[in-house]
N, C-alpha and C positions, 0 to 999 in steps of 0.2 A: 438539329440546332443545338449549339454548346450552350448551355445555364453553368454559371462561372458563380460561387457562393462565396461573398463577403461575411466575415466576421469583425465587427469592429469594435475595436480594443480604446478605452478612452483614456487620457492623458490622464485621467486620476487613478484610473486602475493600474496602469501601470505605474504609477506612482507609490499607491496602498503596497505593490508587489514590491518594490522598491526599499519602501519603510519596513516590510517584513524582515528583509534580504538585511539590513544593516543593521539590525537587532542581533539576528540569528550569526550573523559572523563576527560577535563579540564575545559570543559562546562558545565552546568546547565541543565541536560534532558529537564529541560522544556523550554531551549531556544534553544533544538534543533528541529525546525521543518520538518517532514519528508512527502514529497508528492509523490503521486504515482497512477496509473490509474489501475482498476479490473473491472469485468464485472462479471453479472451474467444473465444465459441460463433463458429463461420462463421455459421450464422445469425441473427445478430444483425443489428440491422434496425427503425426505426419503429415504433412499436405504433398511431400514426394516423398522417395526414397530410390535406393538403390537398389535393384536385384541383379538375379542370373538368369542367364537366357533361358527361356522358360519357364520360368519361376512366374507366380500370379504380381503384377506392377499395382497392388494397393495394399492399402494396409485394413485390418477387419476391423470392428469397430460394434461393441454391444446395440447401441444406439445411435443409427443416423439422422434424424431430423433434427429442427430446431429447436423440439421441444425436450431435447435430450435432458437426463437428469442432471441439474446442476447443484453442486457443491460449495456451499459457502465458507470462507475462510475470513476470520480476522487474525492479521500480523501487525506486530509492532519489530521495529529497530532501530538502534542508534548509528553514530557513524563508526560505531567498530563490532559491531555483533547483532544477531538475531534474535528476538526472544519467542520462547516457547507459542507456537500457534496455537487457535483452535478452530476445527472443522465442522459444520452442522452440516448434515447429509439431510436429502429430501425425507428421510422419516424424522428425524426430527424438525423438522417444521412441521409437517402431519400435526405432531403427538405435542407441538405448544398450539396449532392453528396459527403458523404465519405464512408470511409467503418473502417472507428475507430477514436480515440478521434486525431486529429492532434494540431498543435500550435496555429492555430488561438480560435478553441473551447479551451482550454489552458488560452489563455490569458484571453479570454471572463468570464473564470470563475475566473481569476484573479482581473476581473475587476468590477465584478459585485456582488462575494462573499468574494472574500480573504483577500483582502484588507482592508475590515472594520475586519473581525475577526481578522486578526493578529494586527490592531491598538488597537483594544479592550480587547488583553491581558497586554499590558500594562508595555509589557517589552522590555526591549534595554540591548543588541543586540539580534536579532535573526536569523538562519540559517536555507535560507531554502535548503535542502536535496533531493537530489534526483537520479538517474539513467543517464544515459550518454544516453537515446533515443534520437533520431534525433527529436523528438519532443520537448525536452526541452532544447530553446535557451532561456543564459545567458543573452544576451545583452536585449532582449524582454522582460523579464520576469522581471529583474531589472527594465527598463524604465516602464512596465506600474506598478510595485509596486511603484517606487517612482510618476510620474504624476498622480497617483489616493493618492497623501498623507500617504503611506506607508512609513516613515523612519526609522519604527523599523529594516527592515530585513539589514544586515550590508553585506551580503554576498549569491549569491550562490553559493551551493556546490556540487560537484557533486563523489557519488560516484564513485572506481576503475571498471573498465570495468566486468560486469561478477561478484559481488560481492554483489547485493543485497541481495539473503540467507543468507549472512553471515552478513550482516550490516546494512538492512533495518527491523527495527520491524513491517512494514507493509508487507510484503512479510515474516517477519519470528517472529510469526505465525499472526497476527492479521487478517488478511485477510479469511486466513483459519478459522479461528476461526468464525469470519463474516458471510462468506459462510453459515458453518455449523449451525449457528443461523440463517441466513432465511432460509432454508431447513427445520430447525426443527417448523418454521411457518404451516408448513404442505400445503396444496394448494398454488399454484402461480398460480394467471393470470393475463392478460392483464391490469385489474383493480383495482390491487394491490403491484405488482411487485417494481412501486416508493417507494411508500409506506412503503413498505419492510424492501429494504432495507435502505433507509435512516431511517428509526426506531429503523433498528437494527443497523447499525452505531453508531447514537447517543446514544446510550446505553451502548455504552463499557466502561469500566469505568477506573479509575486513578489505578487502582489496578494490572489492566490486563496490560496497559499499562506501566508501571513501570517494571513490569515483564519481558515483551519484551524488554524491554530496558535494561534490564541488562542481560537475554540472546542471546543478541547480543553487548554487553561485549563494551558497553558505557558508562559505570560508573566507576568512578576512582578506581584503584587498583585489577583490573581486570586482569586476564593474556589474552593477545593480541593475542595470540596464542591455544588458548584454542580449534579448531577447522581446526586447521593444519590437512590434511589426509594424512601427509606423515613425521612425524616430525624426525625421523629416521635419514633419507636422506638428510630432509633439513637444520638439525640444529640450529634451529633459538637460538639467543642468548638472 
């Protein structure tokens, strides 16, 4: 028997997404900054590849199950550049006792990375962007950006609830994209996994980004509504 799973999307949310979308493309992609936290498993690794006749058809892999070690990352970007990552590996979460990126690792990378990169583009105002997680408080994140001499960022902002596919270029697709580029590194281990992925981070380029950013309809003259799943119904005007 097929089970068919509705999600339904209501005329006001797509609306809140809407009001985002026509704020954000009054602005300068590149002064909008977008952050957000991803991980990636140590065995991560090819799902095919190519060999030679008789060569072994897989690829090796440290860790095969589910519970493979996974690597936390927080990235930020605007719409013309990347800035500097940071990666917490399963021993540091150990040695703070966590089990994912919380507010204090947050701040710490605010304080210790963020703050000079976003002074060192050089632009006023900036917005930084983000997801409603209970880890990303407003009132923290402002005070340590301005006490570490941060006065470019003029706001945060936080995306509509449930809405980052549709309005974060890092969740749509950059991430993925990400992914797929250390993957296609071929071997992950223990020994290179940082490595990695902040290599391939820093590698993305103004092109890919740009792109993201305007298929997620942040650039002026854009139709707001261009990813409505129900426009029939819900009429937007």
């Amino acid at each position: 028997m097929l089970f068919l799973h509705f999600v339904i999307v209501s005329w006001k949310h797509c609306e809140d997404i809407a009001s985002f979308r026509r704020w954000a493309s009054h602005i300068n992609n590149n002064n909008l900054i977008f952050l957000d936290e991803t991980n990636l498993k140590l065995n991560a690794a090819p799902s095919s590849t190519l060999v030679a006749p008789g060569e072994q058809a897989f690829v090796v892999v440290e860790e095969d199950s589910s519970y493979a070690s996974r690597y936390d990352m927080i990235a930020v970007c605007s719409g013309n550049e990347v800035l500097p990552p940071i990666v917490f590996t399963p021993e540091d979460r150990k040695q703070l006792n966590v089990k994912g990126v919380n507010t204090e690792m947050l701040i710490n990378y605010i304080e210790s990375l963020l703050t000079r990169a976003l002074s060192g583009l050089d632009r006023y105002p900036l917005y930084l962007i983000m997801d409603n997680s209970n880890i990303h408080n407003e009132d923290k994140i402002m005070e340590e950006l301005h006490e570490n001499g941060c006065e470019e960022v003029k706001e945060v902002r936080f995306m509509p609830a449930s809405s980052a596919k549709r309005l974060s270029p890092l969740d749509n697709t950059i991430f993925a994209i990400w992914k797929q580029r250390c993957k296609n590194r071929g071997l992950i281990t223990k020994s290179n996994i940082v490595n990695v992925m902040c290599d391939e981070w820093n590698k993305i380029d103004r092109q890919l980004l740009s792109a993201c950013y305007r298929h997620c309809s942040l650039t002026y003259g854009q139709d707001v509504y261009k990813d409505c799943p129900n426009p029939h119904w819900h009429q937007h005007e």
